[in-house]
C-alpha angles and dihedrals in degrees: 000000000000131000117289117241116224106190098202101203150149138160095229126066124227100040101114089279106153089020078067098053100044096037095050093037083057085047100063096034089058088053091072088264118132108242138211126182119190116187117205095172099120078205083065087208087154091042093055094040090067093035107260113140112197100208087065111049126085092224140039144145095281087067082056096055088031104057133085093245086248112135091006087177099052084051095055096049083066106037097046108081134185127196106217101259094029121130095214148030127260138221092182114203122244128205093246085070085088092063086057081094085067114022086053094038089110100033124115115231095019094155097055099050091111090041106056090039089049090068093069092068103022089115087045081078163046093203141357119211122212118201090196128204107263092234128075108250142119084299088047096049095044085061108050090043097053099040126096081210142025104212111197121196111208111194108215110256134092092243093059090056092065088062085068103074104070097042091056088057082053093057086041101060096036085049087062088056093045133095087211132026115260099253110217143174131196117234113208114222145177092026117171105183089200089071114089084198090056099050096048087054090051096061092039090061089041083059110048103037092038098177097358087083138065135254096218114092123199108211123197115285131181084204082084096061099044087047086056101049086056093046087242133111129249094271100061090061110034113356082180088066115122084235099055082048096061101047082045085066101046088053083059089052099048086059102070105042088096 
């Protein structure tokens, strides 16, 4: 069986995003699995956290969506990096992601170019985790396209609800295309239980998504930050953290959805 693709997105910024991607990346890695992250944020928030700057490196996910799809292979050994110490392999971003509107405008099969290159490392790994651009666009729908699972992290507020709904229509005009539904679960973050205000959007996300959401639930956490500041996750500085814990669990989760 080939890697799983796990597509991290949501409309909206600020909602634990690319602490999703990296925590739950570490998670897995830490599981025994064999992880990829590819970030296809042209902001390369995910990329510099780790310290990859994009303007140094020889290789990133622009070469991937640039190139002609002739000696994939050969592609992937330079754009694929590892820190020494890190649990997982790297495609870092690079700001000349955001021309791929233009420069693949007139190519055919624009939306399964991820797809199609992914196959050529697909038995590298257990899982491959996408930190994916927060607008809807050619990055957004490779994604999509190419993941087992669309995992959306909801940040608990009223205002971050709001975000949703354009990413749904997304998933509702690429499931018309598709031979199968994109299959998708909602990750709660930032949750603090001693806000009335949280708990009420909570329920109100249990509700309305019923199985489509996890049961997992990421609090709040100051470890992120820490873990941000020294370009680690969660994990490298207190793997006891409630935070670590809960990713932890949805690792666990992950894991038996197939």
């Amino acid at each position: 069986m080939g890697a799983r693709v796990l597509a991290v997105a949501n409309q909206k910024g600020g909602v634990g995003k690319t602490t999703t991607t990296l925590t739950l990346a570490a998670a897995l890695a830490d599981k025994g699995n064999r992880v990829l992250i590819m970030d296809l944020d042209p902001h390369a928030c995910a990329s510099v956290h780790l310290r990859y700057y994009p303007e140094e490196l020889v290789g990133t996910a622009y070469d991937l969506f640039s190139g002609d799809g002739q000696d994939t292979a050969a592609l992937w050994k330079q754009i694929r990096h590892r820190h020494e110490m890190q649990p997982f392999d790297v495609v870092p971003a690079h700001i000349r992601l955001s021309e791929l509107e233009v420069d693949l405008r007139s190519r055919k099969g624009k939306g399964t170019i991820l797809q199609q290159a992914l196959k050529a490392v697909e038995g590298d790994y257990d899982y491959i985790v996408l930190d994916c651009p927060p607008h809807v666009g050619i990055l957004l729908v490779n994604a999509i396209v190419a993941a087992d699972l669309l995992i959306i992290p909801i940040q608990t507020d009223f205002l971050a609800l709001h975000g949703l709904k354009l990413l749904f229509d997304t998933v509702r005009v690429l499931n018309k295309a598709m031979p199968e539904p994109v299959r998708y679960k909602a990750l709660a973050t930032m949750y603090d239980k001693r806000a009335g205000a949280c708990n009420r959007v909570l329920d109100l996300i249990g509700r309305k998504m019923g199985d489509n959401m996890f049961r997992s639930v990421i609090g709040i956490d100051t470890k992120f930050r820490e873990a941000s500041a020294q370009g680690k996750v969660i994990y490298d500085i207190d793997r006891n953290s409630r935070g670590a814990k809960a990713y932890e669990a949805l690792a666990e989760e992950i894991a038996t959805l197939w």
